[in-house]
N, C-alpha and C positions, 0 to 999 in steps of 0.2 A: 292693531295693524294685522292684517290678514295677510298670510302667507300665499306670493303665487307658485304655482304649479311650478315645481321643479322637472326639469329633464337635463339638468347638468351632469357630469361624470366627473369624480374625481377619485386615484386607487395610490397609497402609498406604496411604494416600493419592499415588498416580502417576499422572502423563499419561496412561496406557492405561486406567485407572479411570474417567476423565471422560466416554468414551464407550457407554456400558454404560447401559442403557434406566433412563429416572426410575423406573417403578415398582418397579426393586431396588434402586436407588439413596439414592430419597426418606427422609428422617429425618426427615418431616412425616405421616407415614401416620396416619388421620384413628383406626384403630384402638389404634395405639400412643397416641393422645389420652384415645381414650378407656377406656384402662388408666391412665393416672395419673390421670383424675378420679374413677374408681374407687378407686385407692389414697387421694386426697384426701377422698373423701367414705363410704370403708365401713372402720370399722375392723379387720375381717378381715383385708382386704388388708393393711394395714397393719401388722397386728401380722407376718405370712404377711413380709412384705418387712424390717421391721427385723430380726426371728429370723435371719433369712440373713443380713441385713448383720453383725449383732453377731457371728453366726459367724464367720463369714468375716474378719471382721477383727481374732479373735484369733489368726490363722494365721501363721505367718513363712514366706516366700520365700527360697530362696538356690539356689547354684547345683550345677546337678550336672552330672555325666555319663555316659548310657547304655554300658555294658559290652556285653558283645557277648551276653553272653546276657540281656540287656534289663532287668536291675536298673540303678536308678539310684544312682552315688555319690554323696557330696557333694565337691566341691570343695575340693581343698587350699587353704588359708590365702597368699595375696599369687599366686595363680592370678588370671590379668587377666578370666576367667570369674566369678569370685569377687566383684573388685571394681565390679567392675559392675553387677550383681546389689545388691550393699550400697549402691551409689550410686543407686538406684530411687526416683523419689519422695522424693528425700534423706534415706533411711534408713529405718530401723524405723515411726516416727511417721506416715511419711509414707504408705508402705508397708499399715499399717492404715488408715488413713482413705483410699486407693485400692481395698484390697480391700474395704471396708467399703460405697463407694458403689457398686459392683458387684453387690454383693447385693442392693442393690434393684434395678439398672437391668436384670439378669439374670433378675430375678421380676417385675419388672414389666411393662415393653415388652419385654426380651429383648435389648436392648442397649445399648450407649453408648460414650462415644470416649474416647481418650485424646489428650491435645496435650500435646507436649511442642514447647518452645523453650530454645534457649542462653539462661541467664542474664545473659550479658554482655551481650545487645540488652536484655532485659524488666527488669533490676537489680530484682526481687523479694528486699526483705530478709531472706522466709524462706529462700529457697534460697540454696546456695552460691555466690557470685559465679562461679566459674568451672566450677558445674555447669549444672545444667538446672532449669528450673520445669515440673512437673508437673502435668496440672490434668484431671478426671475430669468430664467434660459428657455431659447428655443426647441426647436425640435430638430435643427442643427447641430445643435450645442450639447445636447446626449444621448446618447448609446448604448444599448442592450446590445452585448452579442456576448456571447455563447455562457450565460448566465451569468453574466456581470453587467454592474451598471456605471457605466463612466462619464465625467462631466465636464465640460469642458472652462474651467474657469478662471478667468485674467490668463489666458492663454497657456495653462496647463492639464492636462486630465488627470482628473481628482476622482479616483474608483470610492463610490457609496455603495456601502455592503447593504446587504439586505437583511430586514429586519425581521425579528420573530413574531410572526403573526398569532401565536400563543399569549406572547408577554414579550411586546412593546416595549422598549425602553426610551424614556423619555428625552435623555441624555446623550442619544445617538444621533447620527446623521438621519436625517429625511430628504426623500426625494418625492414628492409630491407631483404627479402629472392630471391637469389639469384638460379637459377637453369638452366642446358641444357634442354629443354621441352621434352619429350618423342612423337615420330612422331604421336604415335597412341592417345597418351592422355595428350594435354600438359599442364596438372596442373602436371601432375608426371615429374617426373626425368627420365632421362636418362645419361647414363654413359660408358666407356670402361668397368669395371669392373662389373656394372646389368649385363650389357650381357653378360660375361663370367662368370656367376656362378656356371651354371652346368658344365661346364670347370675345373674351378680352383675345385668345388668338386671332380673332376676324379683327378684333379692333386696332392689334399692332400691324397686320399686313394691311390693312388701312391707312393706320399711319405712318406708310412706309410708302402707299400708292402717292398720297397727297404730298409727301417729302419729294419725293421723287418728279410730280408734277411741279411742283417751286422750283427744283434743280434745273429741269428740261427747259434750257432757254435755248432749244436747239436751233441755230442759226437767227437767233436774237429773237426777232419778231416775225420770222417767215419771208418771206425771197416777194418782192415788188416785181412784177409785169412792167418793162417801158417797151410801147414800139417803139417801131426805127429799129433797123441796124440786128444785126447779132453779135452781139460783144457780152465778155464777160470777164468782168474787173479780175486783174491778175497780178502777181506779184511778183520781185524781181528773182528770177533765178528758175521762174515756174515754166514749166513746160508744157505742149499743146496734148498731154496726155488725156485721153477720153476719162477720165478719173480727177479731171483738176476739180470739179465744181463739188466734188465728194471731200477731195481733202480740206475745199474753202469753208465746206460747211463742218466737218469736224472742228479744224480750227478755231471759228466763232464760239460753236458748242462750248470747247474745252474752255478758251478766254469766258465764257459768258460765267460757266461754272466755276472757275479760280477766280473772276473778279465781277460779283454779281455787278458792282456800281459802274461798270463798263462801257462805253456805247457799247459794245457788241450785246451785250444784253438786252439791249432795247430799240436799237434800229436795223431793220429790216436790211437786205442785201439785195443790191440792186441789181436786176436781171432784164439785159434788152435783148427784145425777139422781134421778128421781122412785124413789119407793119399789117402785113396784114392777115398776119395770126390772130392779132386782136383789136378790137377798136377801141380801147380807153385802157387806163392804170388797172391793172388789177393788182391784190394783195393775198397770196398763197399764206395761209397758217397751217399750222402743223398741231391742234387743239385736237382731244378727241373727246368723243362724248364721255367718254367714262371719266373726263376731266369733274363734270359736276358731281356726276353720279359718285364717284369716289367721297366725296364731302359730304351729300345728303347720306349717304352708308354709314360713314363714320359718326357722324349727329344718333342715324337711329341707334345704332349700336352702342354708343355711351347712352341714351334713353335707356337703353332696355338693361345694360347695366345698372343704373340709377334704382330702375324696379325693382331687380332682386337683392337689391340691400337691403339692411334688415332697421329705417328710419327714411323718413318721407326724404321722395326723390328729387323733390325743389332743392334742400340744403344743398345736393349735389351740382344742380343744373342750372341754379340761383335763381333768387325770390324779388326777379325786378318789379314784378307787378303784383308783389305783396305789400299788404299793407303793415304795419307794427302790430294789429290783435292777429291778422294771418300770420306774421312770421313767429307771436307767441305761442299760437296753438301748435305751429308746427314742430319748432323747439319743444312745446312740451309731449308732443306726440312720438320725437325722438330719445326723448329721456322714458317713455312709459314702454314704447315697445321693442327700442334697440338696446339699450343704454342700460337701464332696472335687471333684463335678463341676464345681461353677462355679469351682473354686481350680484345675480344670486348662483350666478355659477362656479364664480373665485369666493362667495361666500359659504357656499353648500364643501368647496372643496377645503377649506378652511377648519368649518365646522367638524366632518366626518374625519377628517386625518390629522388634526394640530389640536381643536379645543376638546374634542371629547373625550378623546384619549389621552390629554394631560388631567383633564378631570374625572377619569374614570381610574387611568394610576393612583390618584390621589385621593381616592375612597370620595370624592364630594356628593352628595345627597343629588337625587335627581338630576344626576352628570347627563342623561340620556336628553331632559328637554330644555339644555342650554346649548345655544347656536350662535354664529358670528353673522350678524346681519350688517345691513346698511343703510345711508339716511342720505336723499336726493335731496333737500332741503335747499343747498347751500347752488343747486343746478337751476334751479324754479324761481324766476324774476319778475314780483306781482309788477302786474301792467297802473300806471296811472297814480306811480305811489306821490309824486311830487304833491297830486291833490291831495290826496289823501294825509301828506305833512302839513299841508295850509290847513286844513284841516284840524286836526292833532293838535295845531299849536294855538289855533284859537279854541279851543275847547282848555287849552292850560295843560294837557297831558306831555307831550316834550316841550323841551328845551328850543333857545333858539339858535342856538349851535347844531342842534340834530334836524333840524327844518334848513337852512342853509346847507348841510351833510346832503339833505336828500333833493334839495332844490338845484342843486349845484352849484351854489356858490360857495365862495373860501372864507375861509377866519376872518383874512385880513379885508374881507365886505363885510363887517359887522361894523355897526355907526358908533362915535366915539360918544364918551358921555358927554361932550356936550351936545352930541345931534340928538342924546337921547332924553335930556333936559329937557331939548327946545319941545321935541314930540309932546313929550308930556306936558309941558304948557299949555302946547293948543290943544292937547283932548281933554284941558282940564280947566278953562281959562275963569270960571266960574269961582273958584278958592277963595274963600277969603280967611283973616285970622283965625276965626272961630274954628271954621272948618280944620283949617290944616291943624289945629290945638286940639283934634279930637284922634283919637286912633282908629287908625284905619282897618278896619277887619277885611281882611280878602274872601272874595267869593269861594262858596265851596266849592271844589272840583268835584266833575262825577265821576262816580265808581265806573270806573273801563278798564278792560284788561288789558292795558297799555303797560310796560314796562320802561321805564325812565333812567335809568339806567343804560350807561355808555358801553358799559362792558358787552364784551361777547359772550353775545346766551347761548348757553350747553343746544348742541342738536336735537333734536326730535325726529322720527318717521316723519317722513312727507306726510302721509295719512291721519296722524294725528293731532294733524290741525286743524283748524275750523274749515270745513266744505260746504256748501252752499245745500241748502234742500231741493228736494225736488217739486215742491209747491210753490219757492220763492223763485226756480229757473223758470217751472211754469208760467209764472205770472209776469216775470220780466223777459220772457220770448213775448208773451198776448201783448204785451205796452209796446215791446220795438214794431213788432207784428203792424200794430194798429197804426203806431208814427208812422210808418214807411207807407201803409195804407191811405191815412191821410195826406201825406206828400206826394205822393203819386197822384190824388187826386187834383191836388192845387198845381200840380205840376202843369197841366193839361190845359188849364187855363192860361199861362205863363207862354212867353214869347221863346220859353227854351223848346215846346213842343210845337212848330210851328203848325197857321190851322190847315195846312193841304194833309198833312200827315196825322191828324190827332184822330179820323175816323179808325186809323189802323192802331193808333196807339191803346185805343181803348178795347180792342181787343186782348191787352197786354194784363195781364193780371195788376191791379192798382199798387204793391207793394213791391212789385220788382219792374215798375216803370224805370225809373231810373239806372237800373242796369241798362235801357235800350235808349237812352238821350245822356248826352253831355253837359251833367250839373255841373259849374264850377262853385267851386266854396264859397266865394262870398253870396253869390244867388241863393243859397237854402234860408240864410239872412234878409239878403232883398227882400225875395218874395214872400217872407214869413213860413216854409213849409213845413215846419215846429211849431209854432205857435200853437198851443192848448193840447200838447200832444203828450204832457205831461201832467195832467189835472188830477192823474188818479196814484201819481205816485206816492206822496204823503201817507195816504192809507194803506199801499203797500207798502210802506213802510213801515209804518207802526205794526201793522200784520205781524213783519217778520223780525220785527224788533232792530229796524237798522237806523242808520240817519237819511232822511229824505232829503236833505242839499247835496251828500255823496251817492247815492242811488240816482237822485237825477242828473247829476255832472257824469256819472258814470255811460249814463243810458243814453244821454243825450250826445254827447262826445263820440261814444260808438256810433252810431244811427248817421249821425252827421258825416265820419268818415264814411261809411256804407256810402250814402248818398252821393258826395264828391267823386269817391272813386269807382264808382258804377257798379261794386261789388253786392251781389244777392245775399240775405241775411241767410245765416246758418244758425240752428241750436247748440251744434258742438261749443261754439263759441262765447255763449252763453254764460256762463262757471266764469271764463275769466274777465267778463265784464264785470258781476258782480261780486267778484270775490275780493276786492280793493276794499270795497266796506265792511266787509263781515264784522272788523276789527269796531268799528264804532257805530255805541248804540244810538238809540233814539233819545 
């Protein structure tokens, strides 16, 4: 596994730190303030910040070691790299809900701290008496001033001296601040959210114009014109002051605002004027243009918030007219370009201030190119696995408990022995004494790296698992390529293109016809527009060493949704069409 480009910051707390100017210093910055009362008060943010954290803290940490040519290993088992790493935030538990509060504090302000102390002074009875208490603070929550460092924890301040940057002591308090560097000045922070301040400020007086327009029932629904007469509905006690029609209309106002379910909410106030001011009903509103203009403002402006997040802006804006392989790729495009970065920047901060300096006190051989990395594994949800179990289990590699697991059904849908007697009678009804008096030898299973086993298998790098070549996406882009090509063709003949319009249609590129006409699902059936469109897949198959019954359910299934939903093929998408089979060969 290849290491990406780090630009994370992470500085334990030492005497030479104390001196270095407030303004990189400070974790009172009135900006980073005003990022979390954004987070508190726009749910954008909000959602923008928990998505990362919930990411993030399905991830598991453990330890590895860079090779020389820059892959990272994992770590042998009772390796002191190892345990170390396992002993993080005392364990797995702990471990999530550290990287979990990261992912806000990394989206929000753009950073936050880590304190660690020996359990043997703090006797917290979640932590291990003879490990460490762990504890994940804002940039609220501590303070540098005037060379001290204090922290604000379960509502007391707890002063962490500062350490010898000579000679570390392992045994000491740590205070770990953790942050994205700001490109321009990297003792500051950087964040999605710094940089959309002046944004989200357009976007709360926005949503204070639109609050405001729902409140404004000013005189219900606006004052009705009747000729006839000059009169104007009055109440008992009111007098002919030139000011009555002023206080009639606050009154409505104020009833319509204290009790929106009101008539005065919703029926208009009726005003008669001489007859021949006007010839018919008319109806005064009180509506301004900037009523809509307020809404389409507020739309572009969470857009453009959307964009400067740091993971595709549908998750944000929602993916109604995504389809399940678009909403995979997008997921997975959020885990590779929002989600991976901030896992190696609470990793790199880990690395540099907790593991290698316990491994470096510790005299350990090559303390230098051991690091705390992480494993997206458990984030990444192959598409189309229920085939892929039908699959599996007639080849004899799992169970039928683990085919039910992935199909969705329960235990208690498994047939009882005698439905599974009866089964076996008719696929065998041919038996006779002889036979059944002979022993029966089972077929041999083939050698596939299938594991059968129920247990929870140890994590791996995301990257170190099977990926897909770039001959085999090749070849299965040309196969979709060509189906869609030939579909497009049969399409044109088909009553879904009608013939006033098929002169124009044919000017449509043949493979993205169906983006421009309304295929319904069963039609790609009707009219056969697959049929033969898979004759070449077998041989890519065997090419690339997979199974051609899941290569073709694969390619065909995609292709199909393509077609239904009018969406144009992409190659991005490609990888997680065929990556369901990788697992099983030919």
């Amino acid at each position: 596994m290849t290491s990406a480009a780090l630009t994370a910051a992470a500085s334990r707390y030492v005497d030479r730190k104390v001196t270095r100017g407030a303004r990189n210093t400070s974790t009172n910055d009135a900006r980073q303030g005003l990022a979390w009362q954004m987070y508190h008060a726009t749910p954008e943010v909000r959602f923008a910040a928990t998505y990362m954290s919930n990411g993030m803290s399905g991830a598991t940490l453990y330890a590895g070691r860079r090779a020389d040519d820059g892959t990272i290993e994992p770590a042998p088992n009772g390796h002191r790299a190892s345990e170390i790493v396992q002993q993080i935030a005392g364990g797995p538990d702990g471990q999530s809900k550290l990287l979990g509060a990261f992912g806000k504090h990394l989206t929000v302000p753009g950073e936050g701290w880590i304190i660690v102390r020996p359990n043997s002074d703090i006797l917290n009875p979640l932590a291990p008496e003879d490990g460490h208490d762990w504890r994940v603070l804002s940039t609220k929550e501590v303070r540098q001033q005037s060379g001290k460092l204090s922290a604000l924890i379960d509502g007391e301040d707890v002063e962490i001296p500062a350490g010898d940057p000579e000679n570390l002591d392992p045994d000491a308090p740590v205070a770990i601040r953790v942050w994205e560097p700001d490109p321009e000045d990297s003792m500051l922070a950087d964040s999605p959210v710094l940089s959309s301040l002046e944004l989200l400020d357009e976007l709360r007086l926005l949503n204070a114009a639109v609050k405001a327009i729902a409140r404004s029932r000013l005189t219900g629904r606006g004052i009705l014109l009747v000729p006839k007469g000059v009169r104007f509905p009055t109440r008992p006690g009111q007098g002919e002051a030139e000011d009555d029609l002023i206080e009639v209309l606050m009154m409505i106002a104020e009833t319509a605002i204290r009790e929106p379910e009101s008539a005065a909410a919703t029926v208009p106030i009726v005003l008669e004027v001489p007859a021949d001011t006007i010839s018919d009903f008319k109806l005064l509103t009180f509506e301004s243009d900037f009523d809509e203009l307020a809404i389409r403002l507020r739309e572009e402006a969470i857009k453009r918030f959307a964009t400067g997040l740091e993971m595709p802006g549908e998750l944000l804006l929602g993916m109604g007219d995504t389809n399940h392989w678009g909403a995979w790729m997008l997921t997975s495009e959020a885990i590779r370009m929002g989600i991976e970065p901030k896992l190696a920047t609470v990793a790199y901060a880990l690395t540099q201030q907790w593991l290698r300096p316990l491994l470096q006190a510790e005299d350990v051989e090559d303390w230098h190119r051991w690091l705390v990395w992480y494993d997206t594994a458990g984030l990444r949800v192959r598409t189309n696995r229920s085939e892929t179990a039908l699959q599996a289990f007639d080849r004899g590699v799992i169970s039928a408990k683990a085919l039910r697991r992935e199909t969705g059904f329960e235990e208690s849908d498994k047939p009882t022995p005698e439905e599974e007697a009866e089964r076996k009678e008719k696929q065998n009804p041919g038996n006779d004494e002889e036979d059944q008096g002979q022993e029966q030898v089972p077929p041999a299973k083939p050698d596939l790296p299938v594991d059968e086993t129920q247990d929870e298998p140890d994590t791996l790098p995301a990257s170190a698992r099977p990926a897909p070549g770039e001959g085999l996406l090749a070849a299965a882009d040309g196969l979709i390529w060509a189906a869609l090509s030939t579909a497009g063709d049969k399409l044109l003949r088909t009553p879904v293109c009608p013939r006033p319009e098929r002169a124009k249609a044919r000017e449509i590129q043949a493979a993205a016809l169906h983006t421009a006409l309304k295929v319904e699902p069963g039609q790609v059936e009707q009219y056969r527009l697959l049929d033969g469109a898979w004759a070449r897949v077998p041989e890519i198959a065997k090419r690339y060493g997979l199974d051609p019954v899941c290569l073709t359910a694969a390619l065909d299934g995609y292709t199909r949704e393509l077609i239904a939903a009018g969406i144009e093929h992409s190659y991005d998408v490609v990888p997680a069409v065929v990556t369901s089979c990788l697992g099983l060969a030919a």
